[in-house]
C-alpha angles and dihedrals in degrees: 000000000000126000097257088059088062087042100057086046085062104046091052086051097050091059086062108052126076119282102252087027132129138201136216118188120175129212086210125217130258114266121235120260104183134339110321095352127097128199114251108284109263105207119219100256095219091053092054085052100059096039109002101222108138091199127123123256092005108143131212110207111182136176126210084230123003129040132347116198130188105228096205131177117282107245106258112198084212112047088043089060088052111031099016128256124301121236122289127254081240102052096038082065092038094057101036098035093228107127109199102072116184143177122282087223096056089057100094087047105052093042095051085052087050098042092041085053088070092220102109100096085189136351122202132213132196098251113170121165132168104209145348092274095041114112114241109251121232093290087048092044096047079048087054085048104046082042088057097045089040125025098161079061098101102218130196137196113245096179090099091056105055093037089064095051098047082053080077113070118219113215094255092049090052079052103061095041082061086058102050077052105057096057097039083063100047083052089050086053089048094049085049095044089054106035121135143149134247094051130100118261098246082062076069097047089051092060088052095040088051104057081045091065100040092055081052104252110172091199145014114241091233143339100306103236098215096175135175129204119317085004086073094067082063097097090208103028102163097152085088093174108113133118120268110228115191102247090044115112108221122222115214116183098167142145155182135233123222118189092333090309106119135220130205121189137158142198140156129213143183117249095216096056089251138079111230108218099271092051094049087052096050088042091050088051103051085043099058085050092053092050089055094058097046083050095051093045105117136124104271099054126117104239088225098059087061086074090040085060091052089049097053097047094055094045088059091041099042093053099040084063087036093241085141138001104225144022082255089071103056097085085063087075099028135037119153130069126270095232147050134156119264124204128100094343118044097223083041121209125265144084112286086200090096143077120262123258132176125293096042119130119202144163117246095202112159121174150188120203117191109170100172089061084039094239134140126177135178141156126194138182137174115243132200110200106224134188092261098040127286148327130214111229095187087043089130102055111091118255120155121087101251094048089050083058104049106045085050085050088063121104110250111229115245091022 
């Protein structure tokens, strides 16, 4: 991403917000995981989105009209010499493309003297929360703060706004989920091209984690779900430490992460190299489902009707092979939707209540769980909706049964 790319977020965001108005957006800090460690900082996504330094602490204040100004870290010899510098007052402006870079410790300062000015008619804050119990993360807890020290300051949430507009992918951004996409299917072929039974799941997850780090990706997008046999009807099955056995399908949803741009992507496989007949039957069915969604993608449709078209083809297709007896009983082998957004984050922000329009980008991901006949099957691509329709991102990455089949039908070099 280039600077110009986090300027023109912020000016889009600047026509939305209030005349007299002000936004504060955090990077955030690592957690700690134990003693003196911390977990990998996990940037706020729509900070990154507005200036693009992954750095702890570093701060984003921005006026609707007026300055805007990049709070960083102040250098510390030590730490440097220990953790590594922090970045430099010249490259924070270099890669954001805000050019008054200030101190994180000046920050309190300078907000009570523009909150004490009286001339901030509303300052926003990045407030997500997930539910009523959720904790606020760092935006949401500095809101609670300034609340508490002013309570004459009127705040806003500005979270609504910058999760509509990362709904809407920019050229650069579609770029960089290729190419989350590219290596996660060049780990998918690995894991094919090594399978085996008789070894434990997490054998699998280390040919895909393997071809991840060798491509140098930093993170994965998500917990990768490397699931055999009944493990696959768990939805979220992450323990990935059972036994393969030969006639097991195994379930992959995997992905990589490029530059913090996720991909998402599922497929499920037979162990042995061959479907046996009831596999073939359940794989035939959430593939034709999947084929009607892709069918019905255009701008226009209601996001939503994209899961009522998985529903009613399985309630055709159940019953014609008498798996159930009514539409009321599909929910019995499937019971999530068929579609999320996919960006920097990989269930990406963004109200699903609304048609799509080019520039999404969202999974098809249909499924079918059994576990009394211990099978699990999904497939899942990544989608851009275009002006004409849609395009396939993960076109490429084989996922009709036949062509399942044949390219684990190929001799392995080596082997």
């Amino acid at each position: 991403m280039t600077k110009d790319f986090y300027s023109h977020n912020r000016e889009k965001l600047r026509a939305q917000l209030e005349p007299g108005s002000a936004v504060v957006v955090l990077c955030g800090h690592p957690l700690k995981k134990t003693a003196d460690e911390k977990f990998r900082l996990a940037p706020n996504r729509n900070f990154l989105y507005l200036a693009g330094v992954p750095e702890e602490n570093v701060l984003l204040y921005m006026e609707q009209e007026g300055e805007e100004i990049l709070f960083i870290e102040r250098f510390d010899e030590v730490k440097a010499k220990w953790m590594g510098a922090t970045i430099s007052p010249e490259d924070a402006s270099k890669v954001s493309g805000v050019k008054n870079i200030r101190m994180r410790d000046e920050f309190d300062a300078f907000l009570h003297r523009k909150i004490a000015s009286g001339t901030l008619r509303k300052l926003y804050f990045d407030m997500e929360k997930d539910s009523a119990d959720a904790a606020y993360p760092p935006g949401g807890q500095m809101a609670l703060t300034i609340a508490q020290k002013y309570p004459h300051q009127a705040l806003g949430d500005v979270f609504p706004l910058i999760a509509q507009m990362r709904v809407f992918k920019e050229p650069e951004e579609i770029e960089e989920i290729r190419k989350a996409i590219e290596i996660t299917k060049e780990g998918i072929l690995n894991v094919w091209k090594n399978r085996r039974h008789g070894v434990k799941e997490y054998e699998m997850e280390a040919e895909f984690d393997y071809i991840l780090k060798k491509r140098g990706v930093v993170d994965i997008a998500f917990r990768t779900i490397c699931a055999a046999g009944k493990n696959a009807a768990v939805l979220h099955y992450v323990d990935n430490n059972q036994e393969i056995q030969q006639g097991d399908l195994l379930l992959l949803d995997l992905g990589a992460q490029w530059n913090y741009y996720s991909a998402d992507i599922s497929r499920t496989f037979p162990i042995s190299g061959t479907f046996s007949p009831r596999q073939k039957e359940l794989y035939g069915i959430v593939r034709l489902a999947m084929q009607r969604v892709f069918d019905a993608i255009r701008p226009g449709v209601p996001f939503l009707r994209l899961n009522e078209i998985v529903r009613e083809t399985y309630a055709q297709e159940l019953q014609r092979i008498g798996l159930i007896a009514g539409p009321q009983e599909v929910s019995k082998y499937y019971f999530h939707g068929v579609s999320h957004y996919m960006g920097l984050d990989t269930h990406d922000v963004g109200s699903r209540d609304q048609e799509l329009a080019p520039g999404m980008v969202l999974t098809v991901e249909p499924g079918l769980y059994l576990p009394e006949e211990g099978i699990g099957i999904r497939i899942e691509d990544d989608v851009l909706v275009t002006e004409g329709g849609m395009e396939i991102l993960s076109e490429d990455i084989p996922r009709d049964l036949e062509a399942i089949e044949a390219f684990l039908a190929e001799p392995v070099p080596g082997k």
